[in-house]
Structures are given as C-alpha cells and as structure tokens.
N, C-alpha and C positions, 0 to 999 in steps of 0.2 A: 789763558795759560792752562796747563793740564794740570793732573795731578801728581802726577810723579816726570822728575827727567835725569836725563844725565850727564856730566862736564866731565869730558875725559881729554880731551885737548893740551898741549903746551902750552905752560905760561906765557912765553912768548906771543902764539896764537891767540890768548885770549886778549894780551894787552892789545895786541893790535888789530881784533873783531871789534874792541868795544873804543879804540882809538885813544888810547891813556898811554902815556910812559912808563908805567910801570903799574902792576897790581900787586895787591895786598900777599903773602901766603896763603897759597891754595894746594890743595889734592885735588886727584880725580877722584871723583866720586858719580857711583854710577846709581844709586836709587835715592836721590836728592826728596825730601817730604814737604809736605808743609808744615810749618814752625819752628823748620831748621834757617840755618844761616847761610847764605846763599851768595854772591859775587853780584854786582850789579854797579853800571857809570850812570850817573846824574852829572847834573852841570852845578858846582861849588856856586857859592857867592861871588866868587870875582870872575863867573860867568864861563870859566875853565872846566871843561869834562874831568872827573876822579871818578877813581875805581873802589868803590866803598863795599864791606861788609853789611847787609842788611836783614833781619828775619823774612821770613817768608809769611804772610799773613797781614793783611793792613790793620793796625788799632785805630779807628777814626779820633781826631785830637780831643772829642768831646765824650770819647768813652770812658766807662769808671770802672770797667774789669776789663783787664787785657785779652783774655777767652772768646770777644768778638773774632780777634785776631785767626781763631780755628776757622771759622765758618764764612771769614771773606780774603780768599787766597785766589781768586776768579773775579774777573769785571767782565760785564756783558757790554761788548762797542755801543749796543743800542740802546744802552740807559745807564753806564755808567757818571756824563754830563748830566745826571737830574738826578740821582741818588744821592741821600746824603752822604753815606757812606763812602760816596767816591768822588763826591763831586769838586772839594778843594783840591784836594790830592791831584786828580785830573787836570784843573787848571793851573795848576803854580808846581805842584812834585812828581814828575815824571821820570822813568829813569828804562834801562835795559838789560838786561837779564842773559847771559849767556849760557849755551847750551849746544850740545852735539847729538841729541833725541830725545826723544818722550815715551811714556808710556800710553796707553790706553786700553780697556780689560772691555771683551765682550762676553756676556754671558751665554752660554749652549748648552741648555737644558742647566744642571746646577753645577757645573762647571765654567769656571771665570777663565778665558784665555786670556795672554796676556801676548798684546802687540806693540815692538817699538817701532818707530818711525825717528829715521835718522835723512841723512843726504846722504846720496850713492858714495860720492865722496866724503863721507865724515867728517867734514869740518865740522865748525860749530856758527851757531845760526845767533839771531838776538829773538826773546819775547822782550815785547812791551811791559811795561812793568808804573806801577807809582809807590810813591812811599808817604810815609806820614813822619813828624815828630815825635 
C-alpha cells in the first residue's frame, strides 16, 4: 500500500466494490494518512464478508506500545509470510481496503512533486490489507 490515498466514491459503490450490504458511515475523503481510520471488509466469524472501521497501521498482538503501529502501515509480498510482524495477520486476518487513487511524491532537485494515480474511470479499486486484534 502507499502512503497516502484517496475514497471519494458513493456509498453505494463502495458497498458493492467490497461486496457487503451495507457499510458503516463514511465521507469522502481525499488525503486518507496513516493512523487514521480507514473502511475496510474482512470475513466476520460466521465466515460472512463485514464492512468494518479499522486504523491504518498493524500493532502486532505481542506489542506493548501501540507506536509500532507508525512505522508498519506497508507489507512487502516477499517477506511479509516470515516476519513476525505480519506473519499471523497474513495467515488468519486478512482484509481489503477501498480506494479511488493514491499518492506518490518524487523528489526533483529539493522539490517533492506530487503524483496521483487513479483509473481513467475513477472508480474505486481494493489494496490488500490485514489486521490485527
């Protein structure tokens, strides 16, 4: 996932990108951070997709300051299954993340541009996402 994105899409649209009956109260909001609260479907215990409220940042179950949570808002595909950091989460808490673009900043000279990356059509898209307890 990036670092910054944005969910400007209809309700409607989002219930049925993430395939729920209905989602929580939302805004558009368009420069979505890390450590904010974010829209995201996981699959409940009785094995049914829900559209749950969740922060943005994993606290692994075994951490004892929640401030991990800053610094691991990114899994890398090729080593999140062996970290510990991600590695239960990965196997048992998975979930998806809705969005209509992202950001990403390149540096030119000391100047940071700043590029979004949307679909030509603006819908909205899913990241992968996992959560913790």
């Amino acid at each position: 996932m990036c670092g910054r994105f944005t969910i400007s899409v209809e309700p409607g649209e989002l219930a049925e990108v993430l395939g729920v009956e209905s989602i929580p109260d939302v805004r558009k909001r368009y420069n979505v951070a890390p450590w904010q609260t974010v829209l995201a479907a996981r699959m409940n215990d009785a094995g049914k997709r829900e559209a749950v409220l969740l922060r943005w940042g994993l606290v692994p179950w075994w951490a004892k300051d929640l401030k991990i949570g800053y610094s691991l808002i990114n899994a890398r595909s090729e080593t999140l299954a062996h970290k510990p950091s991600f590695r239960e989460a990965f196997k048992k808490r998975r979930c998806v993340i809705p969005a209509d673009g992202f950001f990403e900043w390149k540096a030119v000279g000391k100047v940071q541009h700043t590029h979004w990356f949307h679909r030509k059509d603006r819908k909205a898209f899913l990241f992968a996402g996992l959560w913790e307890h």
